[in-house]
N, C-alpha and C positions, 0 to 999 in steps of 0.2 A: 504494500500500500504506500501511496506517495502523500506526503505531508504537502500542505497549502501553504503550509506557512512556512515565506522566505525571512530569511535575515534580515533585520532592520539595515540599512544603509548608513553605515557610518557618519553621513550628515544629519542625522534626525537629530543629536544632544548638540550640534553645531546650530543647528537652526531653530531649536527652541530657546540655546541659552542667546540668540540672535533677537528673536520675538521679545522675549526677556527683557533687554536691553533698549530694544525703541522707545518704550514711554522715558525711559529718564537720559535717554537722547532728546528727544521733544522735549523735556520740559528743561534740560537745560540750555537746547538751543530757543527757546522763548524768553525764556529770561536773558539774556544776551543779546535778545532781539529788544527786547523791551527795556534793556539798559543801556544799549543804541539813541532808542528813542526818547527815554524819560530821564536821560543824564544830563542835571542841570547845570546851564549855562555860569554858574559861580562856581564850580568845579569841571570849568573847558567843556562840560557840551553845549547842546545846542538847542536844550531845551527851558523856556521860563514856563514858568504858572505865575499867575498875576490874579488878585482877587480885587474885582473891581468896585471901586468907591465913589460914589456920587452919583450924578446924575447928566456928567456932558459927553457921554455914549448913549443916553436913551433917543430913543427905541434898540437899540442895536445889542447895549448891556447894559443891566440895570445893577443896583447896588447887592453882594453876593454873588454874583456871578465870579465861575473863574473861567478864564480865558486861559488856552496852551498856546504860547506860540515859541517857533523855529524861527532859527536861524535862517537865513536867505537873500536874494537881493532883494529891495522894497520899490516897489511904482507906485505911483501917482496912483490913488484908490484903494491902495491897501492901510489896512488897521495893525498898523506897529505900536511893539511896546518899546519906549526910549526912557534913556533914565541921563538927563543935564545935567553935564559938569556943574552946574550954579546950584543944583537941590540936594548933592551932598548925598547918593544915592536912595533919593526917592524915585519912584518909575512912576510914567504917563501913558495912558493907552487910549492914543487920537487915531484919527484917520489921517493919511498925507493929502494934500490939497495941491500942492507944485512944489517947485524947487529942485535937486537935484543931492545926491548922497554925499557931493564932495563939498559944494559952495555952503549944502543945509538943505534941509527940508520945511517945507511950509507944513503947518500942522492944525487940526481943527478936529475940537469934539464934535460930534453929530447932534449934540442938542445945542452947541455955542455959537452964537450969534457974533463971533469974534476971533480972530487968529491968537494961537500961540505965541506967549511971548519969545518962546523956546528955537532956535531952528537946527534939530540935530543932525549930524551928519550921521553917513553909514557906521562910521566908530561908535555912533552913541546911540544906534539902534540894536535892542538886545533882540529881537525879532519879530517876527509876524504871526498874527493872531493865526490859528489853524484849526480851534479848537474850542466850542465854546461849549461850557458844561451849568446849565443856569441854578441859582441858587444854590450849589455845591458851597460855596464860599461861606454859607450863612454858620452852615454846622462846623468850618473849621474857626470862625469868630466866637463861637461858642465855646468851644472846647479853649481858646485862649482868654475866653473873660476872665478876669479875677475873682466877679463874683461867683459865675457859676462854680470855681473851685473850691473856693471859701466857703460854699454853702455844702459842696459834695464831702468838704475836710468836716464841718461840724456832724454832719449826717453820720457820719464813717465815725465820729468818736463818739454821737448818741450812743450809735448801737452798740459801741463794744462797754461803756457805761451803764450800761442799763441794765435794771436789775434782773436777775434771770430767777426762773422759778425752781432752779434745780436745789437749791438750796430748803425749798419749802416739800419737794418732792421725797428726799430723803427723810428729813421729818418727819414726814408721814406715815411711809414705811417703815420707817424706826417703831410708831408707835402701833402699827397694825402686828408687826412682830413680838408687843411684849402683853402678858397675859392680859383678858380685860375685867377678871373680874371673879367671884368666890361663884354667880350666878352662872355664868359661862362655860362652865366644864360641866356636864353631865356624864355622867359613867355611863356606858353600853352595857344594854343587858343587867341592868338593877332596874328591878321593880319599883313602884312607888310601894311607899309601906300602910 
């Protein structure tokens, strides 16, 4: 009688421990990809987050919003974020109106009835909007409020201040544990007389 069953092919524990391997190939070429893309421009990439304050982007961004922008060359109609030698790195996020990257650029919020006083060149554009993710910005202003900490710190010390009832739970048990009484013990199996 002739058996069916051939030899496994020497590639089978090759190509399992192969299958194996893909996912944490994928996840560490995404992360890599994603450290490409999200490595911020204050440590040489070419990425900012900007959370936008005010009101001389509206309609476009409103207060909370965060904006991603890249690095790149900037036209005339793009929403760059620039941050002027004169504000001591504070950043502005206008749209460009004219001008050119070497002489300066002309600059203007979309709700401002008024040009920038500002006109940064390509050196002083940290880059272009690419990305706008709205009200995101509200929940990272939160988590840096003072007070919301200071109320999370008192919270956090209620609780571990606060009386607990384990203290009254043992007591109890203490006292279920000791005799209660001359009435409380009946003998089994004695008659009444």
């Amino acid at each position: 009688m002739t058996s069916t069953h051939e030899p496994a092919a020497p590639e089978a524990p090759r190509a399992r421990r192969v299958l194996r391997a893909v996912p944490t190939v994928l996840l560490y070429g995404a992360a890599i990809v994603a450290a490409w893309f999200l490595w911020p421009s204050s440590l040489g990439g070419c990425t900012t987050l900007t959370i936008v304050s005010g009101h001389s982007m509206e309609p476009t961004y409103y207060t909370g919003d965060v904006v991603v922008a890249r690095c790149g060359e900037p036209q005339v109609g793009d929403v760059v974020v620039y941050q002027p030698a004169d504000l001591g790195g504070a950043r502005i996020i206008h749209r460009i109106i004219g001008g050119d990257g070497a002489s300066g650029w002309q600059m203007q919020g979309d709700n401002n009835g008024f040009v920038d006083p500002f006109s940064p060149t390509d050196a002083e554009v940290v880059g272009i909007a690419s990305v706008h993710l709205p009200k995101v910005g509200l929940a990272a202003a939160a988590l840096t409020n003072p007070w919301i900490w200071g109320s999370l710190i008192v919270i956090a010390v209620g609780i571990l201040l606060w009386p607990t009832r384990v203290e009254d739970d043992d007591e109890r048990s203490q006292d279920d544990d000791a005799p209660a009484g001359p009435s409380a013990h009946v003998a089994v199996g004695e008659g009444a007389p």
